[in-house]
ROFIKE-51597 format. One line per 2 residues: number of its first residue (from 1); for each residue x, y, z of C-alpha. Coordinates in Angstrom, 3 decimals, padded with zeros to 6 digits. Layout:
NUM> X/Y/Z  ...
//
This chain:
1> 008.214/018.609/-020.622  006.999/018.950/-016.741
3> 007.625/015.585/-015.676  005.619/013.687/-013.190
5> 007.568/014.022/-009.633  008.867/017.268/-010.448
7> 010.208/019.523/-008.396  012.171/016.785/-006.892
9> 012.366/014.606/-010.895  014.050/016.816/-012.845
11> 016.491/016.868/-016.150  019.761/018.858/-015.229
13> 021.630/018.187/-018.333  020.916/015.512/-020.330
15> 020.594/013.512/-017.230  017.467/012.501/-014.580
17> 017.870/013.153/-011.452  015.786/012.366/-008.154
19> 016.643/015.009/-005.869  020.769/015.089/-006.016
21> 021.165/011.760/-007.078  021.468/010.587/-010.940
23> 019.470/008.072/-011.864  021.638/006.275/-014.279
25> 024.428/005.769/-012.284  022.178/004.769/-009.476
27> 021.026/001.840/-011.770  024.668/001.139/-012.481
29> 025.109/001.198/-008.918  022.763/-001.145/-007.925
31> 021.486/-003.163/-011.056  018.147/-003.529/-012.637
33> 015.136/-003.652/-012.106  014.975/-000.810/-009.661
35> 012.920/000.895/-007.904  013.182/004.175/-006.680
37> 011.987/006.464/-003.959  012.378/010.056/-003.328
39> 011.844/010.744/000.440  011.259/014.673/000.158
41> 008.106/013.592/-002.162  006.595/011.873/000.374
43> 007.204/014.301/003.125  005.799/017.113/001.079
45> 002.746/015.178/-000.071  001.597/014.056/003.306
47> 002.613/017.690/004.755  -000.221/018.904/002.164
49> -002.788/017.149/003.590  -001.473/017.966/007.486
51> -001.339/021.267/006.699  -004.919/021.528/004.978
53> -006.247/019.801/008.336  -004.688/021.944/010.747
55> -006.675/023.178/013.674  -008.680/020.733/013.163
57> -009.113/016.960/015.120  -007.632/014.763/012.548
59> -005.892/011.551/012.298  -004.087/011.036/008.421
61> -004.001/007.219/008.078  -001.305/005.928/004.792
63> -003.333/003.527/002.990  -000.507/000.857/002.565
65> -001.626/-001.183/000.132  -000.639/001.579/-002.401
67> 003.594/000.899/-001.486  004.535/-001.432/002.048
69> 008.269/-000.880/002.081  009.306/-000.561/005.378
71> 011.182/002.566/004.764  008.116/004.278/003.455
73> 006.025/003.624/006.261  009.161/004.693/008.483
75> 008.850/007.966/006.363  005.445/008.428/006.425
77> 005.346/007.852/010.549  007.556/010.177/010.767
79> 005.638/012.873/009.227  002.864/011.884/011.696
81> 000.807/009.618/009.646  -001.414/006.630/011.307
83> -001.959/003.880/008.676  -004.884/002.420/007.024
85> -004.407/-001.372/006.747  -006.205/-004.470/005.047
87> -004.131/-007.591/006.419  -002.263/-008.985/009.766
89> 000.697/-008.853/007.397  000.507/-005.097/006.926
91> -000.143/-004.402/010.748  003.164/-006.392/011.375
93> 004.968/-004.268/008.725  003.600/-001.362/010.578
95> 005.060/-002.258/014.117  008.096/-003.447/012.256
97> 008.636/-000.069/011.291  007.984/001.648/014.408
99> 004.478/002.632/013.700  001.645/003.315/016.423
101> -000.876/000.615/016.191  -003.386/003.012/018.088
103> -003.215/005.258/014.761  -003.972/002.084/012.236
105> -007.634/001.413/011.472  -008.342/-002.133/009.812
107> -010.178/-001.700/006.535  -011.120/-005.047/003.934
109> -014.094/-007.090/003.436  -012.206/-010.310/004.559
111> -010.819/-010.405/007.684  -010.002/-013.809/009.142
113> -010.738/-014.804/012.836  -007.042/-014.533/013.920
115> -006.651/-011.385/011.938  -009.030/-009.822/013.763
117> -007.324/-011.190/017.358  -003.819/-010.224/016.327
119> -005.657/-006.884/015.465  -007.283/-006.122/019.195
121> -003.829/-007.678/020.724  -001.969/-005.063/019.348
123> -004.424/-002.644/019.930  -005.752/-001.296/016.724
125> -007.395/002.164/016.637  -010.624/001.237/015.002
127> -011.985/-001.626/012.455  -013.445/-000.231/009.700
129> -016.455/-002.878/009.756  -017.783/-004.150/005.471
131> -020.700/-006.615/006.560  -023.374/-007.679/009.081
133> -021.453/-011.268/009.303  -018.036/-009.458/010.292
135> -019.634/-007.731/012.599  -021.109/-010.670/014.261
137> -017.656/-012.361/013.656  -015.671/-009.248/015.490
139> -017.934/-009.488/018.197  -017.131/-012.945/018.830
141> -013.618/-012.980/018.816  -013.842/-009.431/021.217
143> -015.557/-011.722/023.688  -013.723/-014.622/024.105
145> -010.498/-012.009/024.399  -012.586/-009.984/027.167
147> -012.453/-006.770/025.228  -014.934/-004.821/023.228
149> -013.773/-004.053/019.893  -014.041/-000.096/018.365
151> -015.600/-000.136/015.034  -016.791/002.526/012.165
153> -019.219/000.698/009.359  -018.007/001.554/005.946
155> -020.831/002.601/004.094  -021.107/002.169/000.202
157> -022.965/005.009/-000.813  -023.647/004.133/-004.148
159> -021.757/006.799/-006.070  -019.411/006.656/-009.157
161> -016.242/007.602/-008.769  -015.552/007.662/-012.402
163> -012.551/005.936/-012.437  -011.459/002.720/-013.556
165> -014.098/-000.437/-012.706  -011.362/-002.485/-011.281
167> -010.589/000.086/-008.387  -013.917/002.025/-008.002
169> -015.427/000.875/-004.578  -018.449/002.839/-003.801
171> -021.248/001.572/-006.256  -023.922/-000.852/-005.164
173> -022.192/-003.494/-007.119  -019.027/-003.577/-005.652
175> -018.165/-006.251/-002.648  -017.345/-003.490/-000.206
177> -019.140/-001.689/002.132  -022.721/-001.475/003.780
179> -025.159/-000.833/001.548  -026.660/002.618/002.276
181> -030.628/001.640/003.291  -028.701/-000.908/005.796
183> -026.598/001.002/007.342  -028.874/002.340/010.268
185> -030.371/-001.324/011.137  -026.101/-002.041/011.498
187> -025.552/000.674/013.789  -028.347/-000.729/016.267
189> -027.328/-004.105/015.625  -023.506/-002.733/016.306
191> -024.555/-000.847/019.593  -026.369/-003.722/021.092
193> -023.310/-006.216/021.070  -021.225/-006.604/024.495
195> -017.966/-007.127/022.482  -018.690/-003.989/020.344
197> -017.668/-000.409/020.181  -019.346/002.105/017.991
199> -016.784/005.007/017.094  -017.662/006.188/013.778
201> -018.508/005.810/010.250  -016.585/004.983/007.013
203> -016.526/005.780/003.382  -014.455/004.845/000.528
205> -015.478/005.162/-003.125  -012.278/004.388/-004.876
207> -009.178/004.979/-006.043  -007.329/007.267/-008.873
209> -010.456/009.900/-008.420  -009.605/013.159/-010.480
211> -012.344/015.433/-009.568  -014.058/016.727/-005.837
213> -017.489/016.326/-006.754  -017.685/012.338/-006.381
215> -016.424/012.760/-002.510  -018.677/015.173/-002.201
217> -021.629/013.647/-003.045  -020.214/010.716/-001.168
219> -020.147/013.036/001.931  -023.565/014.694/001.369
221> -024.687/010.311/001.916  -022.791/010.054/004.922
223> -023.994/013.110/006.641  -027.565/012.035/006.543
225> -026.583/008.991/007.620  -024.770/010.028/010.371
227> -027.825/012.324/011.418  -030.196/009.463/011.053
229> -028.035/007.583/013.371  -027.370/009.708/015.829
231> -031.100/010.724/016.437  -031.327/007.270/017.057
233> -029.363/008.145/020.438  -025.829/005.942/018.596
235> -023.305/008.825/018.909  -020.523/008.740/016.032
237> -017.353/010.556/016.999  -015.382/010.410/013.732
239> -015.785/010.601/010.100  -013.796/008.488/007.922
241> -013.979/010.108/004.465  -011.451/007.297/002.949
243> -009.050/008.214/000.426  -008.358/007.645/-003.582
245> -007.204/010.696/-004.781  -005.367/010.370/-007.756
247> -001.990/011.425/-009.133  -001.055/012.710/-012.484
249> 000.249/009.908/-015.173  000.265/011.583/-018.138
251> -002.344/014.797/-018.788  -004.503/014.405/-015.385
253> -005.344/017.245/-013.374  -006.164/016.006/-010.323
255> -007.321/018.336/-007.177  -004.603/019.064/-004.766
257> -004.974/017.615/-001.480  -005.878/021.249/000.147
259> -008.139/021.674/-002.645  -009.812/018.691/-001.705
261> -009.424/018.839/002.070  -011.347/022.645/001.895
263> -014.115/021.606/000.732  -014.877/019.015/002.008
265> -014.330/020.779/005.407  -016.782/023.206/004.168
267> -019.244/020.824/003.919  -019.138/018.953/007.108
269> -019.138/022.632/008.584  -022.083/023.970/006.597
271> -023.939/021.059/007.810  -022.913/021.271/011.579
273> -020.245/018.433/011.594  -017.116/020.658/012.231
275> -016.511/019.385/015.579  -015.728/015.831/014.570
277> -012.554/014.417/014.290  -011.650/013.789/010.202
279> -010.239/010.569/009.451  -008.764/010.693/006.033
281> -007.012/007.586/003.866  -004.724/008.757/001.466
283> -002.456/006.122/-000.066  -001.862/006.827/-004.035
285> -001.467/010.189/-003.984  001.321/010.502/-000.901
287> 003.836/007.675/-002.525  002.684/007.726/-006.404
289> 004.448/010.152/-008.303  007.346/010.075/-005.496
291> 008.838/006.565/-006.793  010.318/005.895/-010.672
293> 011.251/002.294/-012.244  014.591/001.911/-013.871
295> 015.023/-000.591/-016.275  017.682/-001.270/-019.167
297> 017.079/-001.864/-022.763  018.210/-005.517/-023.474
299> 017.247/-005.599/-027.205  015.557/-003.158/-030.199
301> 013.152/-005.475/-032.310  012.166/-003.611/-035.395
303> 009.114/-004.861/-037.330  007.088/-004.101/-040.317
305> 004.106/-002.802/-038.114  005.474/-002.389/-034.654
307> 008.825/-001.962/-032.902  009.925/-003.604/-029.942
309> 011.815/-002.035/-027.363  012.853/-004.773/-024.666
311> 013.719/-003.784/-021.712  014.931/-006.152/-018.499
313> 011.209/-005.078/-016.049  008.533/-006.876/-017.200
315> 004.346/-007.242/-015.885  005.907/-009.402/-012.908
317> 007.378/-006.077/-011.959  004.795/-003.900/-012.735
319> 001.462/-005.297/-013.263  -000.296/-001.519/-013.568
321> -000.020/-001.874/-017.756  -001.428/-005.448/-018.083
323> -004.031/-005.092/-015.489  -005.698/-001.850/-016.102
325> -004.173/-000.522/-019.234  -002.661/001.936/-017.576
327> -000.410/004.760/-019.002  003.112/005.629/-017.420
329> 005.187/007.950/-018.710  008.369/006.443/-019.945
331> 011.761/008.619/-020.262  015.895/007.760/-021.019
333> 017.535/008.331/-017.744  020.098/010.102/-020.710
335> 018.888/011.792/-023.704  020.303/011.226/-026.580
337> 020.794/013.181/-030.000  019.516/010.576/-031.904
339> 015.727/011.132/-033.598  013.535/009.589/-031.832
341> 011.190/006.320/-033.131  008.444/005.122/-031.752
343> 008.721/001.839/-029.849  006.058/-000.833/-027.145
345> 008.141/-000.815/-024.461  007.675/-004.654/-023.580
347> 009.510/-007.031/-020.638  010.984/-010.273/-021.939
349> 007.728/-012.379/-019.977  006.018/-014.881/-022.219
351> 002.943/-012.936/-022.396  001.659/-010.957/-025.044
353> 000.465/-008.890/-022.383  003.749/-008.004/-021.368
355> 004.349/-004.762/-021.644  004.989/-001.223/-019.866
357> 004.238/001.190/-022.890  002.881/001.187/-025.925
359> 003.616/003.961/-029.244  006.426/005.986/-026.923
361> 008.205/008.426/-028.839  012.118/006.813/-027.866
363> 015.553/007.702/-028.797  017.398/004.665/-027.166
365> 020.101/002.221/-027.771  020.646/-001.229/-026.189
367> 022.467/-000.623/-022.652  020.656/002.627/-022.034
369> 018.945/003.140/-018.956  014.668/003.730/-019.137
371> 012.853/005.637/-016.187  008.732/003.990/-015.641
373> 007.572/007.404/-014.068  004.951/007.521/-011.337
375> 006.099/004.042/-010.254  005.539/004.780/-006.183
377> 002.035/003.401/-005.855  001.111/-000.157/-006.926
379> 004.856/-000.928/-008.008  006.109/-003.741/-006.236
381> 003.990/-004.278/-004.206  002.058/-005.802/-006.285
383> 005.360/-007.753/-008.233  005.335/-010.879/-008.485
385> 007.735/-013.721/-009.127  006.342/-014.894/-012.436
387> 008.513/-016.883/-014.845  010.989/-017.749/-011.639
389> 011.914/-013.773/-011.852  013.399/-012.628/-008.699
391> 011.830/-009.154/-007.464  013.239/-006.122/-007.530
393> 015.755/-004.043/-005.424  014.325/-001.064/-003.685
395> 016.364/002.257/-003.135  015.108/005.364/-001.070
397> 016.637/008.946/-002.018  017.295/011.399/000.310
399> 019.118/014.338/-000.477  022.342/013.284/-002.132
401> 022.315/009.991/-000.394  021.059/006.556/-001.729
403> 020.029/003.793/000.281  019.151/000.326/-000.683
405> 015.998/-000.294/001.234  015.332/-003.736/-000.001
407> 017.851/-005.882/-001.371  017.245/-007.948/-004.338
409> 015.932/-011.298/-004.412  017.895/-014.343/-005.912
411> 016.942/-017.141/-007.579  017.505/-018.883/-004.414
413> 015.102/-017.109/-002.605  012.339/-018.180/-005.017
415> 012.362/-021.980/-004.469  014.404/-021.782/-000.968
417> 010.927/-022.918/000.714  010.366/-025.532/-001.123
419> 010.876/-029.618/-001.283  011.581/-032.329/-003.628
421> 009.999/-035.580/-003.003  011.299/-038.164/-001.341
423> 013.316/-040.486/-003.850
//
């Protein structure tokens, strides 16, 4: 079995390993839940798409949302990555970590009024711009700070991105975006505002995205609109093509990120683009399949038509399962020569909808160590404290050395914030 991760998740034995360090005793190490993070992953993932761009103007922004950990972004500026964010709370994690805030753009459809001043304080690179009122809004706050904000409009160019409804963003129903037939009545309304700076143009169409033809069709959209605008005498200087790309789970077969990159480079050159700068958003596919879940088997719950496996993680630690139905691949940090039976891997939560995996094939015993593959993106940072459980420790690999990146939370921590009544 080629697992998800590998080269740098691999068996060597009967044991898993992420790069030189064993998995197992890492969860004995440092208790579970856990979370885990292979740092040579993420280099090599991001270097894909660098390398795919070279020679060309380019600015490769880590979508955040996907995984916030400090020590990612760290990583991931380190590799030379700007970052793509959607809150004031993720531009202070990104100056926390020593990012650049004139390599962050500010995507979301909600920005606040103090958001968007904290944002031009710092010095943001760009907002990517999702409606005629936050433009109006942006332009406001620009003034009364005596600066002129740079935007990009993100476009919704009504195509399907055939993946899940819940994170597909570029149909005419979603809430993000400018609707295509807007879009060039925006741009003039953009580039007659005092407080306004019109950079560019932006397109997302979702997340998880297995094939290349969506973007490009996406891209064709853009491309007339960014001819239509610019022989309106409203010069664009980048393209933001977004991001999405997916990862495998379980029998995907995504395009690589030079597969992806290529063509749609060919495109924008075939069409007489190739001298703009690319703006790309990966998030998903640079941390995804670099991070794994460790959890241990608390109890085994036979039944006359199912069998439990219970394990201490649970939908408050990874919300992927309940919320989408989504498939990870779930693996014994230490096979065993048992036969296998087949087990729902489920958290102790009082929901039904508590669980992680459903029909896995398991050889396991109470006290054994489980490995939630693909765990990077949309882990915990989306966890939650549900049922008063505290979150989880974090741990980054690299090389034969371990280090605890986040430290676990404590009962304490959940109510420390709060008051009793007087009396």
């Amino acid at each position: 079995m080629t697992l998800p991760g590998a080269p740098w998740l691999q068996r060597r034995g009967r044991s898993l390993w992420l790069e030189q360090v064993d998995l197992e005793a890492l969860a004995h190490a440092h208790g579970t839940p856990l979370y885990v993070y292979s740092r040579a992953a993420m280099r090599a993932a991001a270097a894909g798409y660098r390398q795919a761009l070279a020679g060309r103007p380019h600015l490769l922004c880590y979508a955040m949302k996907a995984n916030s950990n400090l020590a990612v972004l760290q990583t991931l500026a380190a590799e030379g990555c700007g970052f793509d964010i959607v809150s004031a709370g993720e531009l202070e994690r990104v100056l926390a970590a020593g990012g650049d805030p004139a390599r962050v753009v500010f995507s979301g459809v909600g920005k606040t009024r103090a958001e968007m001043q904290r944002a031009l304080e710092a010095g943001v690179r760009c907002f990517n711009v999702e409606s005629a009122s936050e433009l109006e809004r942006l332009n406001e706050v620009a003034l009364a700070l005596g600066r002129r904000a740079p935007v990009s409009l993100r476009v919704n160019p009504d195509v399907d991105a055939r993946t899940h409804p819940y994170i597909s963003t570029g149909l005419r129903d979603n809430k993000f975006g400018i609707a295509h037939d807007e879009a060039l009545a925006a741009y003039h309304r953009a580039a007659s505002l005092r407080g306004i700076e019109v950079r560019g143009i932006d397109c997302h169409i979702g997340s998880q995205i297995t094939e290349v033809a969506p973007y490009l069709d996406a891209l064709d959209r853009v491309l007339d609109l960014v001819e239509a605008v610019e022989r309106e005498g409203i010069a664009l200087h980048h393209l933001d093509l977004g991001g999405g790309l997916g990862i495998t789970y379980t029998d995907e077969s995504p395009p690589s990120a030079d597969t992806l990159v290529r063509a749609l480079l060919a495109r924008i050159d075939a069409r007489g683009h190739g001298a703009r700068e690319i703006v790309l958003e990966p998030g998903r596919s640079l941390v995804g399949n670099a991070g794994v879940l460790l959890t241990e088997v608390q109890v085994l719950k036979p039944g006359a038509h199912k069998n439990f496996c219970i394990v201490d993680a649970a939908m408050n630690d990874l919300v992927r399962p309940a919320m989408y139905g989504a498939w990870m691949a779930i693996v014994a940090c230490r096979e065993r020569d048992a036969a296998a039976t087949v087990w729902d891997v489920v958290g102790p939560v009082c929901e039904s909808g508590d669980w992680l995996g459903r029909d896995r094939q398991l050889a396991v015993e109470p006290g054994d160590v489980l490995a939630v593959l693909s765990a990077g993106a949309y882990g915990m940072v989306m966890a939650s404290n549900y049922n008063s459980r505290p979150r989880a420790a974090e741990v980054m690999v690299d090389g034969a050395l371990a280090h605890l990146v986040r430290e676990r939370e404590s009962v304490h921590d959940l109510f420390a914030g709060e008051r009793l009544l007087p009396g």
